[in-house]
Backbone as CSV, one residue per row, in Angstrom:
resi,resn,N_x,N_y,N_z,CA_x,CA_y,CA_z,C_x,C_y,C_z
1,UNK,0.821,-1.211,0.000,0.000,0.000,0.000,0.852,1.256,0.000
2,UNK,2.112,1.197,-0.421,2.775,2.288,-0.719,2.097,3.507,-1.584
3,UNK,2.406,4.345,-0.824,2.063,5.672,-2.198,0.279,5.676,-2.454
4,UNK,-0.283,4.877,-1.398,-1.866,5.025,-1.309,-2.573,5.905,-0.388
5,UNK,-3.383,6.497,-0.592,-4.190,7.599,0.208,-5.258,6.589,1.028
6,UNK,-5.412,6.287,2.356,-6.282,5.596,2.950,-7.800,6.811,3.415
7,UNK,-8.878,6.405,2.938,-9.750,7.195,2.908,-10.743,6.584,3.966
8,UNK,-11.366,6.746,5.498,-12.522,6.662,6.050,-13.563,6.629,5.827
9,UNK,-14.357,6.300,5.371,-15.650,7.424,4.973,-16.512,6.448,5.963
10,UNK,-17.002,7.481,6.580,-17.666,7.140,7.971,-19.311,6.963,7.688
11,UNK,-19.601,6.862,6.517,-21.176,6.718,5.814,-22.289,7.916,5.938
12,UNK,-22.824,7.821,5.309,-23.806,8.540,5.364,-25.040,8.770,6.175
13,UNK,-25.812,9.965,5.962,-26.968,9.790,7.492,-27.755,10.822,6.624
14,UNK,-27.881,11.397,5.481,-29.028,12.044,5.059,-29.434,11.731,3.448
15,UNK,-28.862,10.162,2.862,-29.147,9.828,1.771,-30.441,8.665,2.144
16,UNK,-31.504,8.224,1.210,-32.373,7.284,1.039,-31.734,5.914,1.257
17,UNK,-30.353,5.807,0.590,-29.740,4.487,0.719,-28.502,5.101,1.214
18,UNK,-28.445,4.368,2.458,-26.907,4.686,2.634,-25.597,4.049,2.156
19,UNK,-24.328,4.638,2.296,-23.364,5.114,1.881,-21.743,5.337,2.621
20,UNK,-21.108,4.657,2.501,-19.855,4.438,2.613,-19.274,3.377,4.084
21,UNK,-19.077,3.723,5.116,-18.961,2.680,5.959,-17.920,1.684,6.087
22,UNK,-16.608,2.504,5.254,-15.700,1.563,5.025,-14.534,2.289,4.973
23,UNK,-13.536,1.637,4.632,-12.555,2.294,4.410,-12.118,2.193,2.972
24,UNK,-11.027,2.666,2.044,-11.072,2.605,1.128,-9.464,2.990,0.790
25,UNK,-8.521,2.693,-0.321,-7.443,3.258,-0.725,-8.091,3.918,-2.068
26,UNK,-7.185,5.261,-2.172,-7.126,5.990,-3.531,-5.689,5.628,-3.804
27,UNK,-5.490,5.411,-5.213,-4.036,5.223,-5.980,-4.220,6.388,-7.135
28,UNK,-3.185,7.203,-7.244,-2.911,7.870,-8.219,-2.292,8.095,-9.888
29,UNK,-2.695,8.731,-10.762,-1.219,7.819,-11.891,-0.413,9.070,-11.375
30,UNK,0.481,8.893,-12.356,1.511,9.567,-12.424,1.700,11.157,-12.363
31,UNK,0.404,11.601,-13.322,-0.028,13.137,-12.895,-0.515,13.348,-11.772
32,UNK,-0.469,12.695,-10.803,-0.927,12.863,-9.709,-2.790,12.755,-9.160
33,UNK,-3.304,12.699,-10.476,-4.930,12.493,-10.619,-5.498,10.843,-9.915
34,UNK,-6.393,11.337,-9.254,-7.016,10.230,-9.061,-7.112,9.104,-9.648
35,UNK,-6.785,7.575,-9.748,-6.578,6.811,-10.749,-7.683,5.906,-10.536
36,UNK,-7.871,5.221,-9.300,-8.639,3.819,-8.881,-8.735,4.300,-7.228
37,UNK,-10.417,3.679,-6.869,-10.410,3.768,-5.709,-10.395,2.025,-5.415
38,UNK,-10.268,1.201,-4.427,-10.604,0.525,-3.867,-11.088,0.385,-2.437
39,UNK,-11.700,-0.868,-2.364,-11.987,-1.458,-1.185,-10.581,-1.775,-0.371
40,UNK,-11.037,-1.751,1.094,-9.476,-2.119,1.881,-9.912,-2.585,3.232
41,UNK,-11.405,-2.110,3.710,-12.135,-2.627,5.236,-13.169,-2.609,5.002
42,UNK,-14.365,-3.675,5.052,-15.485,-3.543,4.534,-16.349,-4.219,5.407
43,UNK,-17.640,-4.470,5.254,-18.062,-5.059,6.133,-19.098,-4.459,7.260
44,UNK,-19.030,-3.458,7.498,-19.878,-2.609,8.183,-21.396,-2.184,7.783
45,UNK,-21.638,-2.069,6.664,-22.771,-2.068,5.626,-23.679,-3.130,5.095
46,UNK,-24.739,-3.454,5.412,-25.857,-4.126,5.289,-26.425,-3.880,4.129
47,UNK,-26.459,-4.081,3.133,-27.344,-3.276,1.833,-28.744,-4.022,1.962
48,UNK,-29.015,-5.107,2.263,-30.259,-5.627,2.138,-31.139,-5.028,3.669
49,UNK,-30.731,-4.610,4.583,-31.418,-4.376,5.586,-31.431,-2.459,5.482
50,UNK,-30.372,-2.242,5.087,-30.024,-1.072,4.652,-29.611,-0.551,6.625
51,UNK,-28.560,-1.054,6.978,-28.295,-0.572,8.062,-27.050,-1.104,8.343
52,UNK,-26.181,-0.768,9.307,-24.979,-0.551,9.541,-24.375,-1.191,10.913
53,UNK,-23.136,-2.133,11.108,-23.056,-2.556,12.642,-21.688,-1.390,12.944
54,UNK,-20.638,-0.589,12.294,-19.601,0.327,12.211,-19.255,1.517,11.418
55,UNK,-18.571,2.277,12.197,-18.637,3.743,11.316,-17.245,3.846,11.506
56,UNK,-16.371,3.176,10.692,-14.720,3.983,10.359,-14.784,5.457,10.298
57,UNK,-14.128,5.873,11.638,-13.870,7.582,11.525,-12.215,8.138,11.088
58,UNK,-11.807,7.525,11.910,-9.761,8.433,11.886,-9.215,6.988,11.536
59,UNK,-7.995,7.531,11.260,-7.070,6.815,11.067,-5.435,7.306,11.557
60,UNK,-4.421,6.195,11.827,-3.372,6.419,12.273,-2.305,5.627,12.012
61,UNK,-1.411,6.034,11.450,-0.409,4.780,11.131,0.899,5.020,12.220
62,UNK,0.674,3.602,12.777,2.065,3.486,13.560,3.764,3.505,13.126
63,UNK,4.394,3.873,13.968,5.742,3.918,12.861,6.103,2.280,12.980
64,UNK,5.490,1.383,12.991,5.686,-0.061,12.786,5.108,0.055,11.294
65,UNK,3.996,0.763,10.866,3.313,0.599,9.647,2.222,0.153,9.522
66,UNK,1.574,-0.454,10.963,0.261,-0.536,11.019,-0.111,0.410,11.166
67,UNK,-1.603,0.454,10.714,-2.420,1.151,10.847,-3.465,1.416,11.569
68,UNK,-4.201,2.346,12.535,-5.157,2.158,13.276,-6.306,2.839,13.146
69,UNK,-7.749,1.917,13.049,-8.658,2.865,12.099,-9.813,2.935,14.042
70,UNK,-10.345,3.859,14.233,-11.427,3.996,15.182,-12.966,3.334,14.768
71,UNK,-13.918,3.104,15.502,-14.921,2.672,14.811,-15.835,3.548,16.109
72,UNK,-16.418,4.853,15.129,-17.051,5.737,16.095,-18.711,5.113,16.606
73,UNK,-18.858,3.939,15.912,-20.204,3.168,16.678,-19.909,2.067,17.425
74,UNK,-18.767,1.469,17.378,-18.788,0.580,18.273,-17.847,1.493,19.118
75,UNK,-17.200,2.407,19.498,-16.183,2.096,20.177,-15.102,2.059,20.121
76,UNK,-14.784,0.870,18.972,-14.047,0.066,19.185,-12.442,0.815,17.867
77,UNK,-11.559,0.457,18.401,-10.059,0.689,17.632,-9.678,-0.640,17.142
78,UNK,-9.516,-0.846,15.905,-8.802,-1.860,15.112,-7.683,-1.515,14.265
79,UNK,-6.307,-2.449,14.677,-4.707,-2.225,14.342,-4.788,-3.484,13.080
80,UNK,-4.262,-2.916,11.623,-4.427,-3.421,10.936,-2.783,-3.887,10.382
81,UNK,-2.295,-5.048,10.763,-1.299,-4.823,10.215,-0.922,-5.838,8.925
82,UNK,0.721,-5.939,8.420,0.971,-6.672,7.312,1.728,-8.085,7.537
83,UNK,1.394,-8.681,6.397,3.061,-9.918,6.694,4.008,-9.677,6.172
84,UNK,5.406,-9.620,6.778,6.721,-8.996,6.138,6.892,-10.127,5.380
């Protein structure tokens, strides 16, 4: 995940269907423009019930290189890390 923009998006609360609830990487090309978003934490979002068990707010990367995302409905802090 070098050179990736890690994006929160803590979902939505004034659309008909809600909306985001995850986390996400942006990758860039070379001009620096937006290239590809992806998925990266998912799971929080119900589409068939249309309701939600987590709301990814902040994020923090340790100087180990994990990362630590908050989850402003549960509570709860999850450390995401890699295999060297």
């Amino acid at each position: 995940y070098r050179n990736a923009l890690f994006v929160a998006r803590k979902g939505s609360w004034n659309r008909t269907a809600k909306f985001g609830y995850d986390v996400v990487t942006v990758r860039t090309d070379a001009q620096g423009n937006n290239a590809r978003v992806e998925p990266f934490m998912t799971g929080f979002l119900d589409s068939s019930s249309d309701s939600f068990s987590g709301r990814p707010t902040y994020m923090l990367q340790l100087p180990d290189g994990s990362l630590l995302v908050s989850d402003e409905q549960l509570g709860a802090i999850y450390r995401i890390t890699y295999a060297r």
